[in-house]
C-alpha positions in Angstrom: -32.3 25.1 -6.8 -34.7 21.9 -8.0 -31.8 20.4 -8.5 -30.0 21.3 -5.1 -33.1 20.3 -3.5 -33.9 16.4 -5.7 -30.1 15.7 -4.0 -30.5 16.8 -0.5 -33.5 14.4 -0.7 -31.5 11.9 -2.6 -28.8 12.2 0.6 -31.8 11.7 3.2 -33.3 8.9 1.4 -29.7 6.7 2.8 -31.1 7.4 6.4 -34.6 6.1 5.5 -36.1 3.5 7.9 -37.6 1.5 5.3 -34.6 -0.7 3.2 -35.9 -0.5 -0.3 -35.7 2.9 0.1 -32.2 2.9 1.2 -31.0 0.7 -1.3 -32.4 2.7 -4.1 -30.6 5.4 -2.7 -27.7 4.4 -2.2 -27.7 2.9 -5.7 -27.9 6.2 -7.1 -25.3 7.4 -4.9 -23.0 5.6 -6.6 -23.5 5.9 -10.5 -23.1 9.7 -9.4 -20.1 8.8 -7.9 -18.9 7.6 -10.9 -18.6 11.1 -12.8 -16.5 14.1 -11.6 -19.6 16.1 -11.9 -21.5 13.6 -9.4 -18.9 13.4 -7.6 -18.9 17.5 -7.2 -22.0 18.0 -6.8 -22.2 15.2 -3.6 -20.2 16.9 -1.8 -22.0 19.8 -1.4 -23.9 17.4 1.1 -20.9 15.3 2.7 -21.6 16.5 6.0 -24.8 14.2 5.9 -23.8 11.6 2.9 -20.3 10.7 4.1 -22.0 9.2 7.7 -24.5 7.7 5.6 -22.6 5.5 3.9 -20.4 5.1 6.6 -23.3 3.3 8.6 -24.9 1.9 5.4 -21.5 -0.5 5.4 -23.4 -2.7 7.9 -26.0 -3.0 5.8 -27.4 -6.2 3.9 -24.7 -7.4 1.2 -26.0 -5.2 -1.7 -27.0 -2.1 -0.3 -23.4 -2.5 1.7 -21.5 -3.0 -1.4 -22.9 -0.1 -3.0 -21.7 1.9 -0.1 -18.4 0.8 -0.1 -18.3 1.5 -4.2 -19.6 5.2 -3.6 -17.0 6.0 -0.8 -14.0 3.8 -2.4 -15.1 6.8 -5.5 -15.6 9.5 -3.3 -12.5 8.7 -1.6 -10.3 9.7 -4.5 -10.9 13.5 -3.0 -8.7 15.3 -0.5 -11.8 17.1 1.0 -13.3 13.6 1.2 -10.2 12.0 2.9 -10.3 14.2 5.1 -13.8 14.2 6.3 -13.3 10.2 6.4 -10.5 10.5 9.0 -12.4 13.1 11.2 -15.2 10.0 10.9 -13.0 7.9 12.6 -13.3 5.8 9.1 -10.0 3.9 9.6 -11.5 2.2 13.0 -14.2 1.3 11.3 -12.6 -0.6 8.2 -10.3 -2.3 10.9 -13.0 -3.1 13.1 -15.2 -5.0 10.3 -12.0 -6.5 8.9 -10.8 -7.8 12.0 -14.4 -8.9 13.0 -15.2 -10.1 9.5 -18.9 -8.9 10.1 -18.5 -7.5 6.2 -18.8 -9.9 3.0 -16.9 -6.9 1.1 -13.1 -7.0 2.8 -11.4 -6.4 -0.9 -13.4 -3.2 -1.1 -13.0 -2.3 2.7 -9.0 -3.2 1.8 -9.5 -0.6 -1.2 -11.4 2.1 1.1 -8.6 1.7 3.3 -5.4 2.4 0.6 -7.3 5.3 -0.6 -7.6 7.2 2.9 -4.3 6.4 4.1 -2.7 8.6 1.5 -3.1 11.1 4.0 -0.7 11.2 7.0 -3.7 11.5 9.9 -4.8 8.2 8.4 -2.0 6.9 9.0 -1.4 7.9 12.2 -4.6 6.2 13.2 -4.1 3.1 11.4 -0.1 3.0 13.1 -2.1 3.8 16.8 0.9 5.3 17.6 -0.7 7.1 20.5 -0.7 4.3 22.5 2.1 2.1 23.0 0.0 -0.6 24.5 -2.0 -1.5 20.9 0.7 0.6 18.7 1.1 -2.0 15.8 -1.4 -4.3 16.9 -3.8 -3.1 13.6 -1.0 -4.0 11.0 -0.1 -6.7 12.6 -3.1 -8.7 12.0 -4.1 -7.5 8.7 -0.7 -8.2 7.6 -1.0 -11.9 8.8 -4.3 -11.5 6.5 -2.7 -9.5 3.6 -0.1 -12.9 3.7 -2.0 -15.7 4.4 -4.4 -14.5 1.2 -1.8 -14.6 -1.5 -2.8 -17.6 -3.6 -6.5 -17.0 -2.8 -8.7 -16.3 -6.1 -10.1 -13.1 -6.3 -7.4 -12.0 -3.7 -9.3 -9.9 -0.8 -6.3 -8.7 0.6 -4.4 -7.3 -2.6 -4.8 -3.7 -2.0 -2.7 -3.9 1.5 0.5 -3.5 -0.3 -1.0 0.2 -1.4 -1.6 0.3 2.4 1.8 -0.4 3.2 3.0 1.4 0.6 1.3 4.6 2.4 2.5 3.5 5.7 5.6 3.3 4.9 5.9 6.3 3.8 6.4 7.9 7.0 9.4 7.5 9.3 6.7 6.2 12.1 5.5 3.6 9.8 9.1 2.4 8.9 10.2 2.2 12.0 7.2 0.4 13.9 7.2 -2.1 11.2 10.6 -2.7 11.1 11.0 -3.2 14.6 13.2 -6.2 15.6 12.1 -9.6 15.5 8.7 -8.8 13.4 9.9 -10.3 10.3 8.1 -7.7 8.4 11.1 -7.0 5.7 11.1 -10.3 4.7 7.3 -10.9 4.7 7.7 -8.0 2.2 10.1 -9.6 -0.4 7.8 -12.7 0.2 5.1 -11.0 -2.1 7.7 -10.0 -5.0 6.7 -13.6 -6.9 3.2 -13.4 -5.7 0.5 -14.2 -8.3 -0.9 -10.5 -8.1 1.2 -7.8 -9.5 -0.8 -5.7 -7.3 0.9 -7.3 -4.3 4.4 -7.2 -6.0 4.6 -3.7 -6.9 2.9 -2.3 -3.7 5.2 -4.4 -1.8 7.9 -3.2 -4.0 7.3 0.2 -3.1 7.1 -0.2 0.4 10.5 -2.0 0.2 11.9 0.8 -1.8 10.3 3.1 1.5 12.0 1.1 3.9 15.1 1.4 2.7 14.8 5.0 2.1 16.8 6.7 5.4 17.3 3.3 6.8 20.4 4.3 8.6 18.3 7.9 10.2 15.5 5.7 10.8 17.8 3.3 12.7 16.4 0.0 10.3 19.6 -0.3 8.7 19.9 -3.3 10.6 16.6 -4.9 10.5 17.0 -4.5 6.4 20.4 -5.6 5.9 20.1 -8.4 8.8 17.5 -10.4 6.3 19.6 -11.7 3.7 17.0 -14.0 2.4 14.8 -11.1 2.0 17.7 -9.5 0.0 18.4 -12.0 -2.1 14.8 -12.4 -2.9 14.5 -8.3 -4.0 17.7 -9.2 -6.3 16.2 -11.7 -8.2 13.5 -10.4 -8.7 15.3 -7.4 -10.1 18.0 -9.2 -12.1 15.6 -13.1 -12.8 19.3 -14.6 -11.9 17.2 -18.0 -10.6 13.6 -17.0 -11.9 12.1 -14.4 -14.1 12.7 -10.9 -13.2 9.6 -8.8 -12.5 7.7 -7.9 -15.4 6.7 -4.3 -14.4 8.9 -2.0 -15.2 7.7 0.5 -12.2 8.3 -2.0 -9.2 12.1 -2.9 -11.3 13.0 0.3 -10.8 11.5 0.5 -7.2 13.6 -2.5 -6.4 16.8 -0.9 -8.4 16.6 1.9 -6.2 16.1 0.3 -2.6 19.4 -1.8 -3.8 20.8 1.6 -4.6 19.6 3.0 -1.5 21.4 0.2 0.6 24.8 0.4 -1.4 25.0 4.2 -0.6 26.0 3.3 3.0 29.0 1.8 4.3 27.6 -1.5 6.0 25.1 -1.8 2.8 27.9 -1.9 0.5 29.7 -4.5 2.3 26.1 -6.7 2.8 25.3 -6.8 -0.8 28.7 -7.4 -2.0 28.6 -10.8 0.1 25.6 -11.8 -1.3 27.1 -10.9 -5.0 24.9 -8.3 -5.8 27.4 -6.5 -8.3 27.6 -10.2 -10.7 23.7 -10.6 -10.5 23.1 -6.6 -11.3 25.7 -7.5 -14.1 23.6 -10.6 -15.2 20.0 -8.0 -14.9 21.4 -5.2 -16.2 22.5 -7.4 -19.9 18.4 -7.8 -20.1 17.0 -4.6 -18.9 15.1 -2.3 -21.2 13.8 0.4 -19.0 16.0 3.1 -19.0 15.3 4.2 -15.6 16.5 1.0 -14.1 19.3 0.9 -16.2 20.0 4.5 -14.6 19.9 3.3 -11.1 22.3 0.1 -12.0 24.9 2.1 -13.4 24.7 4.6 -9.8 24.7 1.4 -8.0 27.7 -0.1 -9.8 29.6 3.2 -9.7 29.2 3.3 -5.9 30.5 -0.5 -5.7 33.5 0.6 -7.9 33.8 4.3 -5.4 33.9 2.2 -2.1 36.2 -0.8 -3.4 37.8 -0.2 -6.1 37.7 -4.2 -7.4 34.7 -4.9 -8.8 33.6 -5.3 -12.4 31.4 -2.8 -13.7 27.7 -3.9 -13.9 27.9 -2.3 -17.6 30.7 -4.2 -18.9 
């Protein structure tokens, strides 16, 4: 019970009026966020903590940054995720992001990819209750998540988890891969980016997008980018530069060309752009198994719906 009671004061120290007090706090906060048994035993008191911090996030630089550390941990719960979302926490990243009122935008980015693993996240980030603002949130923090690339540390890396997340849905897909926003190819943009965060988030995301394409009704915003295209397959096969070093975004990549080959205007897109030679060239040099696996499907789908070209194998 002393226990129980040393943390419920703990939890109403963050809502002290005094700022030594609530950076103390909060520092404590998070080293107990740090441990599964902290972690637990905070949130027995979320109700109270979770607003805390929330509000703390406008606090000075350090007591702010220990905020954002303690949620970013507490975050990795479902029963905190969902708590955040009923707290409207999504606005409230956006709105300091957008504002740039916070000194911390890599950890609000990070807050941010861990909530939106869950779909009412999503929805609020997407707006899509509202056709008059739908979009307008990715929008500009994707005109931030690409203007950032070469910046060192990289604020913006953990938006490819976002839009890994976003994509996700069939919503997400769609609304970002509505004609004439550009926002497959600002995607294959990041596979030679400097991070390999950015490359294998966005190489997931591409992988999403191509994922029902033709039910979603994208096919034609995908296959209508052949820059885009030809960027993902060099990156998979390193025909005119090195191929992607991680073996998880390879196969991500393997399998939204896969994906794209399985229908009928796919197949005919990627055979113009010689997609069978360079997955012949990728596939000599591949070691990971489960790319190999989804070159061989691929090649056997080119050989099913043509009949003329040379196995990628051979």
């Amino acid at each position: 019970m002393a226990a129980k009671k040393e943390l419920q004061e703990l939890v109403e120290f963050l809502n002290s009026p005094r700022q030594e007090v609530q950076r103390a706090a909060v520092d404590l906060v998070e080293g107990l966020t740090g441990s599964v048994d902290g972690l637990e035993q905070l949130m027995t008191q979320a109700d109270v903590l979770l607003r805390a911090l929330l509000r703390l996030i406008a606090g000075d630089a350090g007591t702010s940054k220990a905020a954002l550390h303690s949620l970013i941990n507490l975050s990795q719960r479902e029963d905190a995720v969902r708590q955040l979302v009923e707290l409207k926490v999504v606005g409230r990243i956006i709105d300091y992001l957008i504002e740039g009122s916070s000194r911390h935008a890599e950890l609000l980015v990070m807050l941010l990819s861990n909530v939106t693993v869950s779909d009412a996240a999503c929805e609020q980030m997407l707006q899509t209750g509202s056709r008059s603002v739908a979009g307008f949130n990715i929008a500009v923090l994707l005109k931030r998540f690409l203007d950032s690339q070469s910046e060192q540390p990289d604020p913006y890396q953990h938006m490819a988890l976002v839009l890994t997340n976003l994509t996700r849905q069939r919503p997400g897909r769609q609304l970002l891969l509505e004609p004439g926003k550009g926002t497959f190819g600002a995607l294959a943009s990041q596979l030679r980016a400097p991070s390999a965060l950015r490359r294998k988030g966005c190489a997931n995301a591409i992988r999403n997008c191509c994922f029902c394409a033709e039910e979603d009704g994208t096919l034609g915003a995908v296959l209508g980018d052949a820059p885009a295209l030809e960027a993902l397959l060099d990156a998979l096969c390193g025909v005119t530069g090195p191929k992607e070093q991680d073996s998880e975004a390879r196969a991500a990549l393997a399998e939204s060309v896969e994906l794209l080959v399985a229908t009928d205007a796919g197949g005919q897109v990627l055979w113009d752009l010689k997609a069978p030679e360079m997955l012949r060239q990728g596939y000599k040099t591949e070691e990971d198994l489960e790319v190999c696996a989804s070159m061989e499907r691929t090649a056997n789908l080119f050989l099913a719906e043509s009949g003329a070209v040379k196995e990628v194998t051979e």
